[in-house]
C-alpha positions in Angstrom: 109.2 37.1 119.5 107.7 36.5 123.0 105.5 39.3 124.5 106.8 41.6 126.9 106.1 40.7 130.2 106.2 41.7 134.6 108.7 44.6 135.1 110.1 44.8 131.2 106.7 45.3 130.5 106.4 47.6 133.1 109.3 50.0 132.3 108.4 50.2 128.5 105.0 51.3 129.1 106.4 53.7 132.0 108.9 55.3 129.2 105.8 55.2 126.5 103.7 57.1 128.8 106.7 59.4 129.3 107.2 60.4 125.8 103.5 62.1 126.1 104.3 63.4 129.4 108.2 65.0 128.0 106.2 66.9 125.3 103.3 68.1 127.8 106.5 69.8 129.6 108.3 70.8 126.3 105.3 72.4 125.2 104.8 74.1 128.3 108.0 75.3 128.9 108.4 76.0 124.9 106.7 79.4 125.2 109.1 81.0 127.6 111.8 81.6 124.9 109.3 82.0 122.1 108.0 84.9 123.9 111.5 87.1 123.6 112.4 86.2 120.7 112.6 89.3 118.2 111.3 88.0 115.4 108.4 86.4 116.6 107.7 89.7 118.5 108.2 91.7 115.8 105.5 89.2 113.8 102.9 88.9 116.7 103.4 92.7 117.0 103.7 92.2 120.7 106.8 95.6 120.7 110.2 96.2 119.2 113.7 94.5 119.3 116.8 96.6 120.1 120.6 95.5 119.3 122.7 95.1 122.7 126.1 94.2 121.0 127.9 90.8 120.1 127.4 89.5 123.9 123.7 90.1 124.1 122.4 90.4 120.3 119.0 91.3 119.4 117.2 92.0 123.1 112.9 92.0 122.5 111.2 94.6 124.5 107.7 94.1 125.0 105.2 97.3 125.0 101.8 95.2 124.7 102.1 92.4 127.7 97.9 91.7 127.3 98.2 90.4 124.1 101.1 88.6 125.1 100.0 87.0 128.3 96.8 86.2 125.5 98.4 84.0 123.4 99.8 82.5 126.0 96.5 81.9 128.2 94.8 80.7 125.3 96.6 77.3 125.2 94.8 76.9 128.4 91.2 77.3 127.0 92.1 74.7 124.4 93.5 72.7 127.7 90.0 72.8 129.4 88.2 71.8 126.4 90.2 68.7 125.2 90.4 67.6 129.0 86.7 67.0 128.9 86.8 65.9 125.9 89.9 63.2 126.5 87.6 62.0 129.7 84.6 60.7 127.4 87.0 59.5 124.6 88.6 57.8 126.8 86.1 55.9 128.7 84.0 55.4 125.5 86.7 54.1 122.5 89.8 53.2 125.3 92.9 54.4 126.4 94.9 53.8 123.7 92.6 54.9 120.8 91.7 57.9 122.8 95.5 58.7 123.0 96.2 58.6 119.8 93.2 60.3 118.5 94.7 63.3 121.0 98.0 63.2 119.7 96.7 63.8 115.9 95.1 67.7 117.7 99.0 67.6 118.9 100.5 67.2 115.7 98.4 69.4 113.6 98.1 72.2 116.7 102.0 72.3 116.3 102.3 72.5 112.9 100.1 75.7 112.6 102.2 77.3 115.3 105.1 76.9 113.7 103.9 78.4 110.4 102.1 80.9 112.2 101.7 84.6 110.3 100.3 86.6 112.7 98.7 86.5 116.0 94.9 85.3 115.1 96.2 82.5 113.2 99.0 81.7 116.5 95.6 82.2 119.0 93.7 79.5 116.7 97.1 77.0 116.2 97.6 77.3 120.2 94.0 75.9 121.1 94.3 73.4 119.0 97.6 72.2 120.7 95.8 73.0 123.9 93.0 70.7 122.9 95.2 67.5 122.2 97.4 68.2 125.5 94.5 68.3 127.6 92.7 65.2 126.5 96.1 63.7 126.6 96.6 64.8 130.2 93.0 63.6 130.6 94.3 59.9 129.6 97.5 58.9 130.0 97.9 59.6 133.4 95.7 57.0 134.3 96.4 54.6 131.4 99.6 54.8 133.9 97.8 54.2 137.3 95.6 51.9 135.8 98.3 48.9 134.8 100.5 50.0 137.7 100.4 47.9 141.4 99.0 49.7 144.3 102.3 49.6 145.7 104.0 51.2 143.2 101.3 53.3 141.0 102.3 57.1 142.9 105.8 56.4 142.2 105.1 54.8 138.4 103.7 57.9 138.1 106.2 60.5 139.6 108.5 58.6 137.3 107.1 60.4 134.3 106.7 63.8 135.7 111.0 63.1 135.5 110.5 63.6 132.2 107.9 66.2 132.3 110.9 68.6 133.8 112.8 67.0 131.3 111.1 68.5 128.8 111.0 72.2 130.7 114.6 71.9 130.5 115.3 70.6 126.9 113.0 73.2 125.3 115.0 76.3 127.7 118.6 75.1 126.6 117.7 74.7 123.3 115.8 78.1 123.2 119.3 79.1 124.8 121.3 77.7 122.1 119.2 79.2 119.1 119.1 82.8 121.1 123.2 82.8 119.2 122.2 82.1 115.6 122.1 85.4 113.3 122.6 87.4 116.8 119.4 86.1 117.8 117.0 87.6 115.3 115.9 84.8 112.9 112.8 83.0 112.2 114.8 79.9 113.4 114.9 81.1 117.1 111.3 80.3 117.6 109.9 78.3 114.5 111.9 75.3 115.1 111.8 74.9 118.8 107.7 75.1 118.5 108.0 72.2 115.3 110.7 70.1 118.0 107.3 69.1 119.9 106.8 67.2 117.0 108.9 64.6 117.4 108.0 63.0 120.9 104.6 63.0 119.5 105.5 61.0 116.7 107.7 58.9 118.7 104.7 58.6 120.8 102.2 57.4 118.0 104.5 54.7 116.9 104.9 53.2 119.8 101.0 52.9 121.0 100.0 50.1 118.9 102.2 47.7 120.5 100.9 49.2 124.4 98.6 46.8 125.9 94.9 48.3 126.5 94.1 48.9 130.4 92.6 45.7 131.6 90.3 47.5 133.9 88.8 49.4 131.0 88.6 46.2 128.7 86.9 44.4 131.8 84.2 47.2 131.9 83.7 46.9 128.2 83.2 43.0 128.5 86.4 41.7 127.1 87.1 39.9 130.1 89.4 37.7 128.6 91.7 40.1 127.1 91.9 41.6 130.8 92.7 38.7 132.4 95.4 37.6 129.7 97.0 41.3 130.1 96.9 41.8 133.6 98.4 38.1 133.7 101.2 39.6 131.1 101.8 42.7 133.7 101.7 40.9 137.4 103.9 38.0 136.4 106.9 37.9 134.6 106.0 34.6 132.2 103.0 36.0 131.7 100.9 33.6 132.8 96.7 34.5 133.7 96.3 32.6 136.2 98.9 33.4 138.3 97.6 34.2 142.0 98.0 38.3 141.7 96.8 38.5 138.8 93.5 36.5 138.9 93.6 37.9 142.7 93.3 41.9 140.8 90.9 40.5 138.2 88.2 39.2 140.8 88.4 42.3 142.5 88.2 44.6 138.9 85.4 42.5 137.8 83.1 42.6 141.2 83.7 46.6 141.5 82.5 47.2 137.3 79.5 45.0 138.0 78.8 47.2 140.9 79.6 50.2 138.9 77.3 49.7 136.2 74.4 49.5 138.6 74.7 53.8 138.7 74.8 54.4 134.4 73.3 57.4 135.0 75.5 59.1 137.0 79.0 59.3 134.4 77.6 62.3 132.4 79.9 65.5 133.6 77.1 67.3 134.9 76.2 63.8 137.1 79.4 63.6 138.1 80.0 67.3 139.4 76.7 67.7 141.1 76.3 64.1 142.7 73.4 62.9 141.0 72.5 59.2 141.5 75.8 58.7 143.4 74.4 57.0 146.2 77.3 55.9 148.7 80.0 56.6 146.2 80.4 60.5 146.6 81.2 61.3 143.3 80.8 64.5 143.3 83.2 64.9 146.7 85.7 63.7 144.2 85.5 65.8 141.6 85.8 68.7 143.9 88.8 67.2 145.9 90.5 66.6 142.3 89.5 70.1 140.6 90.8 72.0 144.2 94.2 70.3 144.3 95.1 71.0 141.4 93.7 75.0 141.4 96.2 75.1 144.7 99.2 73.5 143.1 99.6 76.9 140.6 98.8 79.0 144.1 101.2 77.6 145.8 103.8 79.6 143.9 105.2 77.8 141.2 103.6 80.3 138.3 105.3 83.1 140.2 108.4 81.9 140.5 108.9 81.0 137.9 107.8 84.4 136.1 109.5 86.2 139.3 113.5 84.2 139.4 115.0 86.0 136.3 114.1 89.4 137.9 115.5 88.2 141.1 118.9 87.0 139.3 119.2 90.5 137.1 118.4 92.3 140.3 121.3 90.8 142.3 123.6 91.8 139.9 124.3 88.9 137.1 124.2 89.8 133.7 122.2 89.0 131.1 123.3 85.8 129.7 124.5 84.8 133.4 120.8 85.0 134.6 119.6 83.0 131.7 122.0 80.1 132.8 121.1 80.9 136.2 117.3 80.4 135.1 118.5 76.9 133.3 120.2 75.7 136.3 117.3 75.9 138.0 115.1 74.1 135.3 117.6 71.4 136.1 117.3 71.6 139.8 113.7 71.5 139.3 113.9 67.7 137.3 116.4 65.9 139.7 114.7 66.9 142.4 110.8 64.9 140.8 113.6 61.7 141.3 112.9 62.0 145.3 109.0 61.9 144.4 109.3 58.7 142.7 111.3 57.1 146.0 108.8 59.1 148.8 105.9 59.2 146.9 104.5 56.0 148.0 106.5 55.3 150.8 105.4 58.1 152.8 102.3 58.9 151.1 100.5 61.7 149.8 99.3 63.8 152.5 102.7 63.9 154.4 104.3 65.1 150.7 101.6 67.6 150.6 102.3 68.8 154.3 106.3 69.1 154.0 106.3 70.5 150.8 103.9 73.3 151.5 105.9 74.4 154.5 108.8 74.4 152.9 107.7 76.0 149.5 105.7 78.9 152.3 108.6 78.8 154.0 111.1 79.2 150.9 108.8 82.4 149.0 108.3 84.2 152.2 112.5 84.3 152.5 112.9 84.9 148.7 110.0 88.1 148.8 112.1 89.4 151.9 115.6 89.2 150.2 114.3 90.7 146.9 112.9 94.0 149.2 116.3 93.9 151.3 118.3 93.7 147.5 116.1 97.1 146.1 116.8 98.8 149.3 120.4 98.0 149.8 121.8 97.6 146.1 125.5 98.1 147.4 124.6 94.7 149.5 123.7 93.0 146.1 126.2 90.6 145.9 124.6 89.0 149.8 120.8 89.2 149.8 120.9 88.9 145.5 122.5 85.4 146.3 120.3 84.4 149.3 117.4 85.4 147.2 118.4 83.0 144.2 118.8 80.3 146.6 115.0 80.6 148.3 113.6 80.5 144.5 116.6 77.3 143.9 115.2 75.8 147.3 111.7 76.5 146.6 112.0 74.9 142.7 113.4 71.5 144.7 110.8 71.1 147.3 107.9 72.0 144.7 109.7 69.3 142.0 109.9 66.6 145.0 105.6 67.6 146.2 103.4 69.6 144.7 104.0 68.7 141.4 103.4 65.4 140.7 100.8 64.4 143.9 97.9 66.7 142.6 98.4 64.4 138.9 98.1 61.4 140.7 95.5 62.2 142.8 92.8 62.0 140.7 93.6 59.5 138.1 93.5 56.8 141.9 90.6 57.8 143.4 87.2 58.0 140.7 85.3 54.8 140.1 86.7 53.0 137.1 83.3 53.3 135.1 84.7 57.7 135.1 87.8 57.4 135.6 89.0 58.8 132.6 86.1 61.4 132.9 87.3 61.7 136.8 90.9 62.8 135.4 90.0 65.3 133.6 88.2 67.3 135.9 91.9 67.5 137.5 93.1 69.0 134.4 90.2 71.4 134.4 91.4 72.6 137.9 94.9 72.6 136.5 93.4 74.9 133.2 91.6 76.9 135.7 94.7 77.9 138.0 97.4 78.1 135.4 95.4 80.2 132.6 94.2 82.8 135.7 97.8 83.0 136.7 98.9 84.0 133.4 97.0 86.6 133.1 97.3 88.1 137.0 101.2 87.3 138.2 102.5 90.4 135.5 99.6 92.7 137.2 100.0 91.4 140.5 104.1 91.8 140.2 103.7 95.2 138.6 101.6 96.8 141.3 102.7 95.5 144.8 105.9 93.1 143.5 107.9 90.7 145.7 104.7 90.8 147.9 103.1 88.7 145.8 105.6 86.1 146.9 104.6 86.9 150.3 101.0 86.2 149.3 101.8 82.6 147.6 103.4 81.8 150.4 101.0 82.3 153.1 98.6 80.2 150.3 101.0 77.5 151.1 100.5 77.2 154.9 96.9 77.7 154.3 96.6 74.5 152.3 98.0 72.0 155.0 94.6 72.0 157.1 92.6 71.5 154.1 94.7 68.8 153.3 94.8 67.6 157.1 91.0 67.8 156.7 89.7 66.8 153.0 91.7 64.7 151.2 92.4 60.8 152.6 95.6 59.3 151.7 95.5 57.2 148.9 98.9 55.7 148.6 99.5 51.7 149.0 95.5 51.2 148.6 94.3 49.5 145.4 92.1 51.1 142.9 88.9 49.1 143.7 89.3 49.9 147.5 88.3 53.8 146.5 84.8 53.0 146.7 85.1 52.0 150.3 87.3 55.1 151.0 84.8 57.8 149.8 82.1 55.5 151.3 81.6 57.8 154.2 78.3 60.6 154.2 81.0 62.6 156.4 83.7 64.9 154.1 86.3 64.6 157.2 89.1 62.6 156.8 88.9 60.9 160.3 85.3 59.9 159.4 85.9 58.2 155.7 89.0 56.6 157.3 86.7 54.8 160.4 84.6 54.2 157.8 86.7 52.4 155.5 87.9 50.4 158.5 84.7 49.1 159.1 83.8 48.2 155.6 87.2 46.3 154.6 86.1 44.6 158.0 82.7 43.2 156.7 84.4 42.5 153.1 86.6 40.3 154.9 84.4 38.7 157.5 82.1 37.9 154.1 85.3 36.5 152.4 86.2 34.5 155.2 82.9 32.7 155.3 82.8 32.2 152.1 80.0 34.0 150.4 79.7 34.9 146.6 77.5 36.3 144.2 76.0 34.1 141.7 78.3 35.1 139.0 81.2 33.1 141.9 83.0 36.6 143.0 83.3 37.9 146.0 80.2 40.1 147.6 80.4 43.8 147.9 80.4 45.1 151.6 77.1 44.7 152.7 76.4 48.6 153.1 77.5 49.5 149.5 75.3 47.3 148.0 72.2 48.2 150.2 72.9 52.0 149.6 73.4 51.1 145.9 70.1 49.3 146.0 68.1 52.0 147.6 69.1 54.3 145.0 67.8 52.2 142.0 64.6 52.6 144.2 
């Protein structure tokens, strides 16, 4: 049977990648029904369960919310380690070794939370989950960018995060569907959905060893032929290496990894965040720009909002069981609206996502905070301002799906050198740890003491991001992955300044292809300024 090969082989690794990105989202959005359901309350010692009558059965009510938001936070220490940990694995032993090693911490990390027993053994059983999602997060994101065309690697991307929602709605309706059996207080309710992760996972594992390695990470290991015969196997469709884009992309991964290697000493974690022996490259403006983006995408709102909408449907006067479907409508909402990422993501880039969505997500929570204050102090008007509050959190949901979510994910795994770039990727997911796990624990205080305000607050967050972005962070979209370097090339931070400065430098890189000039080894010569920066450093 003939290898797979251009867009087939495209698509199956796209829906590969997605199986790990469906159980990142299951496994997020998992813990939201586990939370209320009785038994596991009752077992976690987390309060008491009250019968509400053959409509409602069992109801949980919760009278220690720390210990709660604990377990729950917890995943995201196990997050932060494994992210650092999937950045070395995956630039020492590979992409796909390192994602399958991370999907053995899934498998047993899942397993112990579905036996669970009490709440020391679920606190253990959720780090180790949270170790193998992070490193996985930390890898297959760019495994992703890293076979993908600069054309299309945003939306290749975005395409996954599809399923990622996916998953947020999968594990909600069947939380929804298990709330019926045994009037909602059985084992079943929140055992099983926990031990459904296990599935993708495994679906996931047997599907790896057919993937082909990233050639970029094979080219910096020295298997140069492998590279070339896989990048020949993904940029034309008979497969053929020496077809013009593909030995086009190998020249230019081959000339950046041989610059690259010149600055070994800088691809330790400490190197990376505090810039030592970067020279021209800026590492360390990177790692900031990629740990930052992602610490704003939670404080933009979506943590709130998504703690905040049930109390906003029950408010405006839907029942129960109405809310919940209210709640799962908008899960759904939430994935088709990732499907305009994947068609904007790339064609209008990422700043002008970041800008549109953050006005109207600020503009969305700011509407949603004043029609949940105008709902508690007119409850005969609950019906009107109940209903336009429920559409500012549907509206907001939407515009966050079709942004913020998936831009601060691709982010990082486009713009580190490909000697870190696994390593570069995780720093994301520490900035993602960072903002989620604080969240957790401070959206139930800050809700409780000055509630819809805190809308009010994430929402102002949201129009204060746009200048940073405006300022700090240089569009990345339709530039390849070697063409980074000459991006963050600039000793200025400000956008304006790195993009002059890339100007000038794919000018000289031209002008010295044009004439003709190579490096003994026959590829083309780094701009002229790199490699005298680079040069000086090694000095």
């Amino acid at each position: 049977m003939a290898p797979l090969c251009g867009r087939r082989l495209y698509y199956t690794i796209n829906a590969v990648a997605g199986l790990a990105i469906f159980f990142f989202g299951y496994d997020q959005g998992m813990m939201g029904g586990v939370n209320v359901a009785p038994d596991y309350v009752r077992t976690m010692k987390l309060g008491h369960s009250t019968y509400k009558g053959p409509s409602e059965g069992y109801v949980a009510t919760i009278t220690q919310p720390t210990r709660q938001g604990g377990i729950v936070s917890i995943y995201y220490f196990g997050t932060l380690l494994g992210c650092l940990m999937g950045g070395i694995v995956g630039d020492r032993i590979g992409r796909l070794k390192g994602m399958m090693l991370a999907s053995g911490w899934v498998l047993l990390g899942a397993a112990l939370q579905a036996s669970a027993q009490n709440i020391a053994w679920m606190c253990c059983a959720r780090v180790i989950n949270g170790i193998g999602t992070g490193c996985l997060n930390a890898i297959v994101p760019v495994w992703s960018a890293e076979v993908a065309t600069h054309t299309s690697r945003g939306a290749f991307i975005a395409s996954e995060f599809t399923l990622n929602i996916f998953g947020v709605v999968v594990a909600y309706w069947l939380e929804f569907g298990m709330g019926f059996i045994g009037d909602g207080n059985t084992q079943v309710r929140w055992r099983f959905p926990i031990a459904f992760q296990i599935i993708p996972v495994l679906g996931f594992i047997a599907c790896l060893p057919f993937m082909p390695e990233s050639p970029r990470w094979l080219a910096k290991v020295g298997r140069n032929v492998e590279a070339r015969a896989i990048l020949g196997r993904l940029r034309s469709e008979d497969g053929n290496p020496e077809a013009a884009r593909a030995v086009a992309e190998y020249e230019d991964i081959v000339a950046v990894v041989a610059l690259e290697k010149e600055h070994a000493k800088r691809n330790s974690y400490i190197s990376m965040f505090f810039g030592r022996h970067d020279g021209s490259l800026h590492i360390a403006r990177r790692v900031q720009l990629s740990i930052w983006l992602q610490i704003i995408q939670e404080w933009v709102g979506i943590a709130a909002i998504t703690v905040y909408a049930p109390t906003i449907f029950s408010e405006a006067g839907y029942g129960s069981r109405k809310s919940q479907w209210l709640s799962g409508l908008n899960d759904i909402t939430y994935m088709l609206s990732t499907l305009m990422a994947v068609v904007t993501i790339d064609r209008w880039g990422r700043r002008v996502g970041l800008y549109w969505g953050a006005i109207g997500q600020g503009i969305s929570l700011i509407l949603a905070g004043a029609f949940s204050r105008l709902l508690k102090d007119h409850p005969e008007k609950s019906a009107q301002y109940g209903g336009a509050a429920a559409f500012f959190v549907f509206l907001y949901t939407a515009v966050f799906g079709a942004t913020w979510l998936t831009i601060p994910w691709v982010y990082p795994t486009e713009t580190f050198p490909l000697e870190v770039r696994a390593k570069g990727n995780a720093f994301g997911v520490v900035g993602w740890s960072i903002g989620n796990g604080w969240l957790t624990l401070l959206n139930p205080v800050m809700f409780s003491r000055i509630g819809e305000n805190t809308l009010h607050i994430f929402g102002a967050i949201n129009f204060l991001s746009i200048p940073m972005v405006y300022a700090l962070y240089p569009e990345t979209a339709n530039r390849t992955l070697e063409e980074m370097d000459f991006l963050f090339a600039s000793d200025s931070p400000w956008v304006w300044d790195e993009e002059e400065h890339f100007r000038k430098l794919k000018a000289e890189n031209a002008q010295l292809n044009h004439l003709g000039q190579k490096d003994a080894d026959g590829l083309p010569s780094p701009a002229p300024e790199l490699e005298e920066k680079n040069v000086g450093d090694k000095k």
